[in-house]
Structure formats: structure tokens, C-alpha cells
N, C-alpha and C positions, 0 to 999 in steps of 0.2 A: 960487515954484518953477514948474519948465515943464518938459515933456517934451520930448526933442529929437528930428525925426522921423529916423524909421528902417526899414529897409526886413529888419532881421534881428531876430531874439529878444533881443537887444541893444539897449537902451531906457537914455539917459539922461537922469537927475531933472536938470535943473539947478538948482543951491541957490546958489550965489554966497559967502556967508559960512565960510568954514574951520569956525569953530566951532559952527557951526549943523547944519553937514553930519558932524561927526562926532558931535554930538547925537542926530541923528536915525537915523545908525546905528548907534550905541548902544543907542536907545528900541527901532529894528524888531527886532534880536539878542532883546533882552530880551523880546518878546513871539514868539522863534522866525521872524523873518524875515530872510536874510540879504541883504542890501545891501550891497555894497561902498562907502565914500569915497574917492573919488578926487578929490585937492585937491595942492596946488604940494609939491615943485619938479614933480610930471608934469603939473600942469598952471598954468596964467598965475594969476598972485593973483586974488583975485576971481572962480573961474571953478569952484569946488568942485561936487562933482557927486556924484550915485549912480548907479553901476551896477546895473539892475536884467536879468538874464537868466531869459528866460522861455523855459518848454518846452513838451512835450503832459503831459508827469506831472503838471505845474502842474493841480489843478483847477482850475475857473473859482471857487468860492467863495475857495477862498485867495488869489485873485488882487486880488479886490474886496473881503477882509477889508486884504491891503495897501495896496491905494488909498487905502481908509477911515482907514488910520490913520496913511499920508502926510501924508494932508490935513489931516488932525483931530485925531490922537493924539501930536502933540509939541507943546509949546509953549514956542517958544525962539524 
């Protein structure tokens, strides 16, 4: 998974596998994190993604509780 750089609050995960990527927005929902999956026809096979929009309400802890559980908290 990669971050896609970006220059707005507009941040996407890239995940690559369809069923990986609706995995893992499933896992964040269930722990109260919303993440969009954005996967084909809008976007090319292989190209699944999460949209993540960040704001000022966002604390910084919730931010780096999502990180952590990107990273480490699904295993698919």
C-alpha cells in the first residue's frame, strides 16, 4: 500500500487488489473509521484505492490511530 502524493485533504491509499481494498474498508468502518473504496469500473483493475479526506476537526491522535491500523490492523 502507498500514499498518492497530493497537494489537498484528499489522500489516496493505493491497495491494488479489489478484495483487499473492500477488506480493509470494512476493518476501518468497524473500528469507527470511514474510508471510502474506490475500485473498477471507476477505476482500471488492479488499481483499487482508499480515499482518505482529512480536515482541521480531524485531531491529530485520530489521525495516527488510522495510520496504525492501516498499516497493522488488517490482515488480508
Amino acid at each position: 500500500m502507498a500514499l498518492k502524493a497530493s497537494d489537498t485533504a484528499t489522500q489516496m491509499l493505493w491497495v491494488g487488489n479489489n478484495q483487499r481494498t473492500i477488506d480493509l474498508a470494512r476493518h476501518l468502518r468497524e473500528h469507527g473509521l470511514w474510508m471510502n473504496a474506490i475500485r473498477p469500473p471507476k477505476e482500471q483493475p488492479g488499481s483499487a484505492r482508499m480515499r482518505i479526506t482529512l480536515t482541521a476537526a480531524h485531531p491529530s491522535h485520530r489521525i495516527l490511530i488510522a495510520y496504525w491500523r492501516v498499516l497493522h490492523g488488517v490482515n488480508v
